[in-house]
PDB file with one MODEL, atoms N, CA, C and O in Angstrom:
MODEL        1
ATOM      1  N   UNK A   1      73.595  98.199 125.691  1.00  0.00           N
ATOM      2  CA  UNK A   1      74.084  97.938 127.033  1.00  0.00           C
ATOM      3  C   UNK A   1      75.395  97.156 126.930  1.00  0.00           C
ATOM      4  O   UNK A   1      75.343  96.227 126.123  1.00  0.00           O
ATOM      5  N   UNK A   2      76.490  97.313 127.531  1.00  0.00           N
ATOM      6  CA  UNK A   2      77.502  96.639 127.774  1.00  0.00           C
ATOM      7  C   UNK A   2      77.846  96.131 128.791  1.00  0.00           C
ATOM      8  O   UNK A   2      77.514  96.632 129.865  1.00  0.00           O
ATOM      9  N   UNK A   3      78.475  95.193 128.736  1.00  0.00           N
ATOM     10  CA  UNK A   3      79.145  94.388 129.973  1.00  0.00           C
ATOM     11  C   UNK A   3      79.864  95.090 130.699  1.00  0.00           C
ATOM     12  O   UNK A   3      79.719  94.888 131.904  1.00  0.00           O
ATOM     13  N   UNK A   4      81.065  96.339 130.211  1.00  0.00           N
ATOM     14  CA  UNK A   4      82.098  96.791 131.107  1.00  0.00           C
ATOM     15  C   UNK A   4      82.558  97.936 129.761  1.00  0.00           C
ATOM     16  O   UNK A   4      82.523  98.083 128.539  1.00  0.00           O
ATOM     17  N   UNK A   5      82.838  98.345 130.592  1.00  0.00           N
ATOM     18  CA  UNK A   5      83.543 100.166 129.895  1.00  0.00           C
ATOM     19  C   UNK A   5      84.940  99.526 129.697  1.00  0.00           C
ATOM     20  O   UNK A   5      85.676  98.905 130.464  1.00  0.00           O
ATOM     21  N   UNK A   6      85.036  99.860 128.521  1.00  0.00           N
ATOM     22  CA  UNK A   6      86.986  99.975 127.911  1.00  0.00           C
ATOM     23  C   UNK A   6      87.431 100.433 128.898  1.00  0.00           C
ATOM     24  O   UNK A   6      87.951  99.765 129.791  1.00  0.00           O
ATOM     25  N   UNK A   7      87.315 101.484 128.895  1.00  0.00           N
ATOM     26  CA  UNK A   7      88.015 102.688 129.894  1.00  0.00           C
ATOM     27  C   UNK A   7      88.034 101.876 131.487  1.00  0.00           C
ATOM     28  O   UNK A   7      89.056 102.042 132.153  1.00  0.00           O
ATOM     29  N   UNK A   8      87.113 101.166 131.972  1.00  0.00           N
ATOM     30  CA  UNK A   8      87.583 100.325 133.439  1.00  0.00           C
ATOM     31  C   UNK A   8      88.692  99.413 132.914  1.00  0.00           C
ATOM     32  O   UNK A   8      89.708  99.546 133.596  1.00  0.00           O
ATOM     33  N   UNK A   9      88.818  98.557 131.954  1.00  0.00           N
ATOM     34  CA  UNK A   9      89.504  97.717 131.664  1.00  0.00           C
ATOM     35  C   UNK A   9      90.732  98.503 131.438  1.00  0.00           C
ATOM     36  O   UNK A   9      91.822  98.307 131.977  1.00  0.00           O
ATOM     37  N   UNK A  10      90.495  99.219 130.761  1.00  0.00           N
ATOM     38  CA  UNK A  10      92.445 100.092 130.569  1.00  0.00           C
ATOM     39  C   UNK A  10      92.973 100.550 131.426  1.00  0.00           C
ATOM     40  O   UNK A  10      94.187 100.737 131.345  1.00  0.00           O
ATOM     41  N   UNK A  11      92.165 100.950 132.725  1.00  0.00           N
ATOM     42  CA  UNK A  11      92.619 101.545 133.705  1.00  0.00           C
ATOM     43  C   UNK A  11      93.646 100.477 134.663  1.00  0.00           C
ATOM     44  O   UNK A  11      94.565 100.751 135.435  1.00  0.00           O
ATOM     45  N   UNK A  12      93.147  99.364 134.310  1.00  0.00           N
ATOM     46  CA  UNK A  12      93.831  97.968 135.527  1.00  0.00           C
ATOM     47  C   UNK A  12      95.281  97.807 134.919  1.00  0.00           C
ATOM     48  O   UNK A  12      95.562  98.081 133.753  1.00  0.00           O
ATOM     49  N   UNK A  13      96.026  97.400 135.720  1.00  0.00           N
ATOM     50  CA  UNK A  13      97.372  96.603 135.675  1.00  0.00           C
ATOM     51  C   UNK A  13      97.596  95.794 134.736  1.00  0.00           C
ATOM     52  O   UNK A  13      96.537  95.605 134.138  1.00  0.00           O
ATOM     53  N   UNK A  14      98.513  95.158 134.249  1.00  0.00           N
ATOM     54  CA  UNK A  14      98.201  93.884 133.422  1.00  0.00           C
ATOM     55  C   UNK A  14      98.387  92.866 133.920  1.00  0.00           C
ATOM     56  O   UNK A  14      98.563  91.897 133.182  1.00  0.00           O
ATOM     57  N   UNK A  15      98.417  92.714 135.226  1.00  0.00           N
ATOM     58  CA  UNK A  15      98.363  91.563 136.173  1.00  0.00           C
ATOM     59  C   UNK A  15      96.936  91.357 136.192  1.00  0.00           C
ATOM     60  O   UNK A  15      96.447  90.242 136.012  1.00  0.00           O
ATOM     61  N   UNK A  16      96.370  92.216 136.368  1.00  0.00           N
ATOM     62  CA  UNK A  16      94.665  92.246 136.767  1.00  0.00           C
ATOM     63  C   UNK A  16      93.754  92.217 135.292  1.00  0.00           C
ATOM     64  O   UNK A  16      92.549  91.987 135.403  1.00  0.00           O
ATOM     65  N   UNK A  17      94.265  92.425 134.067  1.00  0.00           N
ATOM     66  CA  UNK A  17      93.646  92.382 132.799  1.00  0.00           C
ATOM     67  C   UNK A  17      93.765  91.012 133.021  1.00  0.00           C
ATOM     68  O   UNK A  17      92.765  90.293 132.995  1.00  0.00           O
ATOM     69  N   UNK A  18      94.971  90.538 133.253  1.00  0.00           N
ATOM     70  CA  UNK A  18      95.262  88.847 132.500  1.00  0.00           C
ATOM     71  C   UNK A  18      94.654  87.761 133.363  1.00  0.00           C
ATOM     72  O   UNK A  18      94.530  86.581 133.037  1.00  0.00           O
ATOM     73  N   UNK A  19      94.146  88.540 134.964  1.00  0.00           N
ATOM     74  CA  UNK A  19      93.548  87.528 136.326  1.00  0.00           C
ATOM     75  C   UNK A  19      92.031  87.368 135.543  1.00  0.00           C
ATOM     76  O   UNK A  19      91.454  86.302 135.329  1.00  0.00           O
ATOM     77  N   UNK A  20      91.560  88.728 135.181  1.00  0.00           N
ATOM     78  CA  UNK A  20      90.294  88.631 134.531  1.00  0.00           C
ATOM     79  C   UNK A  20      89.571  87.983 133.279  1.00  0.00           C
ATOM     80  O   UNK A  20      88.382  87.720 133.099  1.00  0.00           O
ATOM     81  N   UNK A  21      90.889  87.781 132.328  1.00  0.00           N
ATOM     82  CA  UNK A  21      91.162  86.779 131.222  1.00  0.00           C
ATOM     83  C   UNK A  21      90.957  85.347 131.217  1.00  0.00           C
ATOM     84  O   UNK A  21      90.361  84.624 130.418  1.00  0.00           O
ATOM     85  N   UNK A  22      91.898  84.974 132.820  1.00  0.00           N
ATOM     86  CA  UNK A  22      91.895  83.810 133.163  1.00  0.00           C
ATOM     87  C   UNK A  22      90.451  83.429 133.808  1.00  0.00           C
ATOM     88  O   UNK A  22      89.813  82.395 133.614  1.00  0.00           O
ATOM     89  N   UNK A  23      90.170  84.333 134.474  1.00  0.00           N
ATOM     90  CA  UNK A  23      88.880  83.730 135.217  1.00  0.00           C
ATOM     91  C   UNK A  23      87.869  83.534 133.974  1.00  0.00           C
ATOM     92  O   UNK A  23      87.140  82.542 133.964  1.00  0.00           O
ATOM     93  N   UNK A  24      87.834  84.266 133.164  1.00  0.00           N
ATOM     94  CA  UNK A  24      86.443  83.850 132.185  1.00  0.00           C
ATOM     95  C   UNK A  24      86.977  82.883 131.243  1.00  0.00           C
ATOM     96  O   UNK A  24      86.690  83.086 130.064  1.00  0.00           O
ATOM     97  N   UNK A  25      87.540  82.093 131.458  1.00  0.00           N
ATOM     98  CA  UNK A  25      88.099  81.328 129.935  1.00  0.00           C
ATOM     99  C   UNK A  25      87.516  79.600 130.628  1.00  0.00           C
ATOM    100  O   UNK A  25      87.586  79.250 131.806  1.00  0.00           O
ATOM    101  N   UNK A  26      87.087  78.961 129.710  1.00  0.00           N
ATOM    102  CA  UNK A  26      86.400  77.749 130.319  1.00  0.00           C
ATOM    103  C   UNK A  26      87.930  76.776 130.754  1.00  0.00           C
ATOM    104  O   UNK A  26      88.818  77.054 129.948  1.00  0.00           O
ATOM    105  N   UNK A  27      88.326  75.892 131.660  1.00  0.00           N
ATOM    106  CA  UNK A  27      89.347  75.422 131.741  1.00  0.00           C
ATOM    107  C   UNK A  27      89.416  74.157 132.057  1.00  0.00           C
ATOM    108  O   UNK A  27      90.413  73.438 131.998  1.00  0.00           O
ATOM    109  N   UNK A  28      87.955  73.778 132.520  1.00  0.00           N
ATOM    110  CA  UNK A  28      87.462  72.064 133.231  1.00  0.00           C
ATOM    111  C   UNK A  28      88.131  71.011 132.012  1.00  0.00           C
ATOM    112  O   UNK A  28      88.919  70.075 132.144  1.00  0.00           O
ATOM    113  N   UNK A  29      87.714  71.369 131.233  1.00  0.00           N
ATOM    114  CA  UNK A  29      88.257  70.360 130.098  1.00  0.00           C
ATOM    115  C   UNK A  29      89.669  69.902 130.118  1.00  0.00           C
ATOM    116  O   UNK A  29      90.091  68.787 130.424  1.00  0.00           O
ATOM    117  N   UNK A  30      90.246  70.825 129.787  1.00  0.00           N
ATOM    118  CA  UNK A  30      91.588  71.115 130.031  1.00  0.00           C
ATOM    119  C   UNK A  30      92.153  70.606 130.756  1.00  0.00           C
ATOM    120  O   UNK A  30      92.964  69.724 130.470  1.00  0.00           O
ATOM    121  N   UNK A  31      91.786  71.183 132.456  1.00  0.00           N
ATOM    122  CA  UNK A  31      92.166  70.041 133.769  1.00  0.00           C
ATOM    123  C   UNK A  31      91.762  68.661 133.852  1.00  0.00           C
ATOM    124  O   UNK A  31      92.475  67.858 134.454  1.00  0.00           O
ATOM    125  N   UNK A  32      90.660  68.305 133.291  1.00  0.00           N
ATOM    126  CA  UNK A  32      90.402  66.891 133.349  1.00  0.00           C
ATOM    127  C   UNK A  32      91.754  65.996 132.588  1.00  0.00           C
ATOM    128  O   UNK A  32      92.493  65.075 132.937  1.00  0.00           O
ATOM    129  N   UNK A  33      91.571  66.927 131.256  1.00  0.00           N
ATOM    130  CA  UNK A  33      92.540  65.707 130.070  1.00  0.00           C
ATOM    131  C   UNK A  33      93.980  66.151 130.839  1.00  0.00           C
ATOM    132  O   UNK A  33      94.803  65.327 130.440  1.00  0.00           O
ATOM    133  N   UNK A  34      94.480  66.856 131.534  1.00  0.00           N
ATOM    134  CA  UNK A  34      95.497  66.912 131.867  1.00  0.00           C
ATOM    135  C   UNK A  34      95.878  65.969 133.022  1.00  0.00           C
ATOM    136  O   UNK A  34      96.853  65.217 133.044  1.00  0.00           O
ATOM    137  N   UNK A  35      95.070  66.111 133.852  1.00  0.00           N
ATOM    138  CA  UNK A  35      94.489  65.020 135.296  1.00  0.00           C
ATOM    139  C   UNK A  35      94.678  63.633 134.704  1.00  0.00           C
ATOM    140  O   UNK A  35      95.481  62.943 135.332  1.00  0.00           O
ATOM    141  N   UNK A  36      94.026  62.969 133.453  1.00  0.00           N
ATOM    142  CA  UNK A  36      93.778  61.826 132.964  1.00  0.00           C
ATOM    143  C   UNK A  36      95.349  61.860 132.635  1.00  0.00           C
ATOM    144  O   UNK A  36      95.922  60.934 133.209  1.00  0.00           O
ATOM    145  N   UNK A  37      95.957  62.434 132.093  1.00  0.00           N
ATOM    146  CA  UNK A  37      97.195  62.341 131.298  1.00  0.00           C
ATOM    147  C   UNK A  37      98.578  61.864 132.516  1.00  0.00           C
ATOM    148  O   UNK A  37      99.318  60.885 132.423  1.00  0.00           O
ATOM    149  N   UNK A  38      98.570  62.852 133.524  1.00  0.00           N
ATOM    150  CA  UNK A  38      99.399  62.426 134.715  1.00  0.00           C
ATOM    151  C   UNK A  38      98.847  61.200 134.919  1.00  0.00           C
ATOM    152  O   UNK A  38      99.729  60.513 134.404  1.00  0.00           O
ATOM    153  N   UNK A  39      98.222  60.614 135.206  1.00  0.00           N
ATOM    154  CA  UNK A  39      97.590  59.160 135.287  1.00  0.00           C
ATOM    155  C   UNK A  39      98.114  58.562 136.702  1.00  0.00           C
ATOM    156  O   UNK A  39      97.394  59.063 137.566  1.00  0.00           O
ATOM    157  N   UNK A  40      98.987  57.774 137.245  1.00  0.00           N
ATOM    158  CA  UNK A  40      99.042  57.097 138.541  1.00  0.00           C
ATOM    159  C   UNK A  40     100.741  57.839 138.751  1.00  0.00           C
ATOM    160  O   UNK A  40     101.314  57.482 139.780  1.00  0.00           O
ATOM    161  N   UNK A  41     101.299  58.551 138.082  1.00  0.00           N
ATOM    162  CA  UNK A  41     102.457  58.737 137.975  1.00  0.00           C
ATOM    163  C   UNK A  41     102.507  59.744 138.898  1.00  0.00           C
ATOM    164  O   UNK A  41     101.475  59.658 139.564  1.00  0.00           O
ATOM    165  N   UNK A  42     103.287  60.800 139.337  1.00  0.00           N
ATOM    166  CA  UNK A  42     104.184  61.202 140.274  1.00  0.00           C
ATOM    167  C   UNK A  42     102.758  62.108 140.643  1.00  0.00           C
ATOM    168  O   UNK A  42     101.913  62.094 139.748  1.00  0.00           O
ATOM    169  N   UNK A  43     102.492  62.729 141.627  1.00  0.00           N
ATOM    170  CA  UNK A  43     101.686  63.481 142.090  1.00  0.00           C
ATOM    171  C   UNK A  43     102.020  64.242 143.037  1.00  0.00           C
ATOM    172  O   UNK A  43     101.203  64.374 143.948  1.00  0.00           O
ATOM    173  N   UNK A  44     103.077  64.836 143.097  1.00  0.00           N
ATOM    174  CA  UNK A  44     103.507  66.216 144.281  1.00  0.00           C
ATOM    175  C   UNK A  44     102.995  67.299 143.714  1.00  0.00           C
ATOM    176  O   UNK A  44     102.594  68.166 144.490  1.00  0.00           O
ATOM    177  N   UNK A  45     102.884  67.516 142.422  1.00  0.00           N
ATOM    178  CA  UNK A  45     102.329  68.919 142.114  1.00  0.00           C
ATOM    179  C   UNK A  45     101.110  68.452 141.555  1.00  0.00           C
ATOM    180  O   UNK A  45     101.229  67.699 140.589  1.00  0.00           O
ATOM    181  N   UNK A  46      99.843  68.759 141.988  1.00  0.00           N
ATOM    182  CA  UNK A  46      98.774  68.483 141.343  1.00  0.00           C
ATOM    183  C   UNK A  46      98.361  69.839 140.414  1.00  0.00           C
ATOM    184  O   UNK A  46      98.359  71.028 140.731  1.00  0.00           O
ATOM    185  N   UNK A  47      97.990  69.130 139.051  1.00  0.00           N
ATOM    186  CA  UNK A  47      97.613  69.597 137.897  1.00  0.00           C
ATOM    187  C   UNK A  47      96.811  71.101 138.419  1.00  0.00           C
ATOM    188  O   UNK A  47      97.432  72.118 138.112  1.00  0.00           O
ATOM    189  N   UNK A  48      95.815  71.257 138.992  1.00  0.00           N
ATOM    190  CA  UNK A  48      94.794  72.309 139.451  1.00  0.00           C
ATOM    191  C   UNK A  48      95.929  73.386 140.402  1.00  0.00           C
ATOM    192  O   UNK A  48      95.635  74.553 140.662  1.00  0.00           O
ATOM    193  N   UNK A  49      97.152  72.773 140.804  1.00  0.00           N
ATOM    194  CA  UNK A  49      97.810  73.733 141.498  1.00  0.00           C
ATOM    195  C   UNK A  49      98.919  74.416 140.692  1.00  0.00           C
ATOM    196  O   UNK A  49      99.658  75.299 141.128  1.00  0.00           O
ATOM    197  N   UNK A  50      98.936  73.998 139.704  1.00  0.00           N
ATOM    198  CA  UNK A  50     100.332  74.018 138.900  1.00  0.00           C
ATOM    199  C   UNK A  50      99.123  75.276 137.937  1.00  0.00           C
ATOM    200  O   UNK A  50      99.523  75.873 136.938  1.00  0.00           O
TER     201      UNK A  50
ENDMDL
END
């Protein structure tokens, strides 16, 4: 049994391969230590929007 057919995946854009890439990749970590790292300093672009 498989998760998904090659063949659906080849068929998409590579806008839509790379949306689907992004969504399964773990990233909390990431945003936290990045969050911790900006620290009290400038905050117009928040980390999760960027």
């Amino acid at each position: 049994m498989k998760l998904f057919a090659w063949n659906e995946i080849q068929t998409l854009g590579d806008l839509e391969r790379l949306r689907l890439m992004l969504d399964s990749m773990p990233d909390e970590a990431l945003m936290r230590t990045l969050e911790c790292r900006l620290g009290k300093g400038r905050d117009a672009d928040p980390v999760r929007a960027i």
